[in-house]
C-alpha positions as CSV (number, residue, x, y, z in Angstrom):
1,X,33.0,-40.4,12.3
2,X,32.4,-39.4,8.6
3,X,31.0,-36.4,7.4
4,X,28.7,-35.7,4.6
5,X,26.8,-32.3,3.5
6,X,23.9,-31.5,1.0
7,X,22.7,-28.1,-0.3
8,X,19.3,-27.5,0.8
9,X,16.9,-24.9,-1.1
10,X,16.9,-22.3,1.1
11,X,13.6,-22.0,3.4
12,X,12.1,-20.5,6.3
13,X,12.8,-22.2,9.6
14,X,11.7,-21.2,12.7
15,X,14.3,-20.5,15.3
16,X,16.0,-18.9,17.4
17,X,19.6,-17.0,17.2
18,X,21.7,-18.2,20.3
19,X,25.7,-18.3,20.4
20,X,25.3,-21.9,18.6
21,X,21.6,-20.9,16.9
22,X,19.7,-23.4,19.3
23,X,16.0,-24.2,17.7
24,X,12.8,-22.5,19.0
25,X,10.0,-20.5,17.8
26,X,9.6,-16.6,19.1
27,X,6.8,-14.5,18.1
28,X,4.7,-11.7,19.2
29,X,1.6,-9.5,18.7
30,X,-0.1,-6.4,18.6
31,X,-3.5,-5.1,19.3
32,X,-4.4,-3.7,15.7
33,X,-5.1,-0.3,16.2
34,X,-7.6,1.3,13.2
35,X,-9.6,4.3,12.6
36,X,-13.1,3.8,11.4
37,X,-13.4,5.3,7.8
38,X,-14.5,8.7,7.4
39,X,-13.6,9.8,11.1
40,X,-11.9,13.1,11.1
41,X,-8.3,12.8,12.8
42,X,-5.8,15.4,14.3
43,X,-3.3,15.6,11.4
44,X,-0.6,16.2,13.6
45,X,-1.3,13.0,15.3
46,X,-0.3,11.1,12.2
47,X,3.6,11.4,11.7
48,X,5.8,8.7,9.3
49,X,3.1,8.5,7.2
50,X,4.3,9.3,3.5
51,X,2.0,11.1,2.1
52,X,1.8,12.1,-1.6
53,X,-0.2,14.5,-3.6
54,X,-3.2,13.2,-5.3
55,X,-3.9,16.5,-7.1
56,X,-6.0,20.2,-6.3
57,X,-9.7,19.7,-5.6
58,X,-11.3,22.9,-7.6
59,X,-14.6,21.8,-5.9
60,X,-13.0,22.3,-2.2
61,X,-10.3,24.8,-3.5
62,X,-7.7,22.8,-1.5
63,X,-4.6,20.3,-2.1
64,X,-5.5,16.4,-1.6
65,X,-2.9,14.2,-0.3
66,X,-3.0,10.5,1.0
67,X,-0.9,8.5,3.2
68,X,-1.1,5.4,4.7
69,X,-0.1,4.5,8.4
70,X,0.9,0.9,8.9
71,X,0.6,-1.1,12.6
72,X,2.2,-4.6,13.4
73,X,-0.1,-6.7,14.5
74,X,2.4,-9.9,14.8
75,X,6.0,-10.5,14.1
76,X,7.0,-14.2,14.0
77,X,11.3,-14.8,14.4
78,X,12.1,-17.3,11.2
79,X,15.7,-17.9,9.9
80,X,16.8,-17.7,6.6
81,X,19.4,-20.4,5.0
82,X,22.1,-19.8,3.6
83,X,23.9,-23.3,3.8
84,X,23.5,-26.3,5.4
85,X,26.2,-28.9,6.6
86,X,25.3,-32.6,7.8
87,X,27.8,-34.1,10.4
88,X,27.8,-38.4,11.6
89,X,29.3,-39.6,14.7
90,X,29.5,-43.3,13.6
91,X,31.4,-44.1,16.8
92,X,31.0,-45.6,20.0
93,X,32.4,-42.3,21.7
94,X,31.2,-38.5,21.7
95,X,32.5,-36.6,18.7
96,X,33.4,-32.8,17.7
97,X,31.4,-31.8,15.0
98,X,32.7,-29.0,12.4
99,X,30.4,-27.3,10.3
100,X,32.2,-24.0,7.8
101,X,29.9,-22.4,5.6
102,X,31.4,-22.2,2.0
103,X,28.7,-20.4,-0.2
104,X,26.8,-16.9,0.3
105,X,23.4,-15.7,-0.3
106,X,21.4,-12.4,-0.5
107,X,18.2,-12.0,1.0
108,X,15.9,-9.1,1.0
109,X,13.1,-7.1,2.4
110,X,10.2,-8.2,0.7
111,X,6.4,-6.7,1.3
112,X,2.8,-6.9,-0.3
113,X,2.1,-3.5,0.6
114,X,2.7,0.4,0.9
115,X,5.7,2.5,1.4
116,X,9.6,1.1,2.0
117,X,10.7,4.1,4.5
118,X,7.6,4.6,6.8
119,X,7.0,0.3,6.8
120,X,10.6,-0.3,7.6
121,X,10.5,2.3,10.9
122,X,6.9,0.6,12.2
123,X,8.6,-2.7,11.6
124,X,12.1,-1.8,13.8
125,X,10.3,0.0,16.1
126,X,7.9,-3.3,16.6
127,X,10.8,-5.8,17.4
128,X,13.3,-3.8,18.7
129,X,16.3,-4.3,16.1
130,X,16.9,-2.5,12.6
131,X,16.4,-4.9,9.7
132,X,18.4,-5.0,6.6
133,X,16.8,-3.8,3.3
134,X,19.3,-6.6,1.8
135,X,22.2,-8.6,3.7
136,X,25.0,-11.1,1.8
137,X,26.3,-14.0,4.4
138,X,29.3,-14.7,5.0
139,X,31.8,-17.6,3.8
140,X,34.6,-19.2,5.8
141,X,32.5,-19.2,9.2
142,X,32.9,-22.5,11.2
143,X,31.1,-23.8,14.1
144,X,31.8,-26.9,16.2
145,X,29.8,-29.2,18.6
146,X,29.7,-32.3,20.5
147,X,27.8,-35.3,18.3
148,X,26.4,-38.1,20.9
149,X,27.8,-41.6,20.0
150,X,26.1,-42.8,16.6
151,X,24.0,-39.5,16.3
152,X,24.2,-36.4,13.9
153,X,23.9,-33.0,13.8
154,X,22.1,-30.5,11.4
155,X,24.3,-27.3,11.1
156,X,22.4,-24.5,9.2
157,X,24.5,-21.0,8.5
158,X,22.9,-18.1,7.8
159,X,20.9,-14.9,9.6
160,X,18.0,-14.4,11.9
161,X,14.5,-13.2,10.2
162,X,11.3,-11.8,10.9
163,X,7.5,-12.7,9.3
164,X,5.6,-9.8,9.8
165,X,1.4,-9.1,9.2
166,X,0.3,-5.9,9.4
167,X,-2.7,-3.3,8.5
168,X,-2.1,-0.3,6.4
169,X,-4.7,2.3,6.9
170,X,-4.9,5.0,3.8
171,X,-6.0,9.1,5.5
172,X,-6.6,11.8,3.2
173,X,-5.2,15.2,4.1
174,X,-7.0,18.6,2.5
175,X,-4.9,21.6,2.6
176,X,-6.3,24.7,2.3
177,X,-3.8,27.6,1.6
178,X,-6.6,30.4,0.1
179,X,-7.0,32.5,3.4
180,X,-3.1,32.6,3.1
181,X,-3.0,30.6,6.4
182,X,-2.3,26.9,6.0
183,X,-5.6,25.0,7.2
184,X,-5.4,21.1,7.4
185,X,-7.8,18.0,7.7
186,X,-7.3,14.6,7.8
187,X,-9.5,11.7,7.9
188,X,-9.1,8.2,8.1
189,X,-9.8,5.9,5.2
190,X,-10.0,2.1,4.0
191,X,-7.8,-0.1,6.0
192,X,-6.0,-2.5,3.5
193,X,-5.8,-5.4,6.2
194,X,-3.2,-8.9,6.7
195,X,-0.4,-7.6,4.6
196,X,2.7,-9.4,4.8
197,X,6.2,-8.4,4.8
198,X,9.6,-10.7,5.7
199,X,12.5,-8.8,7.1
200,X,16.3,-10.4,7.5
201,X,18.5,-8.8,10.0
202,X,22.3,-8.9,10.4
203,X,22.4,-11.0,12.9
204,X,24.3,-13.8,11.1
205,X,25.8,-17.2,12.6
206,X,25.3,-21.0,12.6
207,X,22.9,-22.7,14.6
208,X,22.8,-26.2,15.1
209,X,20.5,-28.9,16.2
210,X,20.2,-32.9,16.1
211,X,19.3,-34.4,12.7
């Protein structure tokens, strides 16, 4: 048996994380819920929104903010990696395979549009885990498996991911403050559809499949 490994550029390969990182594809989906523009909304139905002032309306005599709300409409698992090892079982007999990552990377949460905070919580709350704004792998980790008589095996190192499309819809608030009592109204806006964000986790490890 002889060994041999290659840097690859790092890529987007859909998987999933198992104790070894086995290879499959996981995804889900979401019924896109939107407002049709110009319907008036129940401002406290719309929480985690962001807003930020726009600036007074003399004409209305009121304060103008806008917000956007986002919704998931799918969320595809990827992984992200970091480093690659190539193992050969040139022999007649089953081999143990042993695969040690030995360089790092960084990898981010990247999006197309909106607001970090409010994004990120729609996003966690979508696939059930917290992502990582930015996460650095590891070095040192080693992995080993069984290599079939004259096979090889494909050892990848670095951390589950997620592709996500969603919608961002933009509501206006008006706040009225002149009768000394706040009064508020909200309605919905454009929707800014397909956006794309990609979101790395923590969960880090090797996973490892026939080459």
């Amino acid at each position: 048996m002889h060994s041999r490994w290659r840097r690859w550029v790092p890529r987007l390969a859909v998987s999933v994380l198992l104790p070894l990182l086995g290879t499959g594809l996981a995804q889900g989906s979401a019924q896109a819920t939107v407002v049709p523009p110009g319907t008036v909304v129940d401002c406290a139905g719309i929480t985690d929104i962001g807003w930020s002032r726009l600036y007074p309306d003399p004409a209305e005599g009121v304060l103008v903010f806008r917000g956007y709300d986002y919704t998931v409409v799918s969320t595809t698992r990827t992984f992200d990696v970091a480093d690659s090892r190539i193992v050969y079982n040139d022999t007649d007999t089953t081999a143990s395979g042993s695969f040690t990552a030995t360089q790092s990377r960084t990898f981010a949460f990247t999006f197309s549009f909106g607001l970090q905070g409010p994004l990120v919580g729609k996003i966690n709350a979508s696939i059930g885990l917290s992502i990582s704004l930015s996460y650095t792998t590891s070095v040192g980790v080693t992995a080993t498996a069984p290599i079939p008589p004259h096979g090889a095996l494909l050892g990848e190192y670095g951390v589950q991911a997620f592709d996500i499309v969603y919608h961002a819809q933009q509501f206006r608030m008006l706040i009225d403050e002149r009768s000394g009592t706040q009064q508020r109204r909200c309605s919905a806006e454009q929707v800014i559809a397909n956006q794309t964000a990609h979101a790395p986790t923590a969960l880090e490890g090797w996973r490892v499949r026939n080459a």
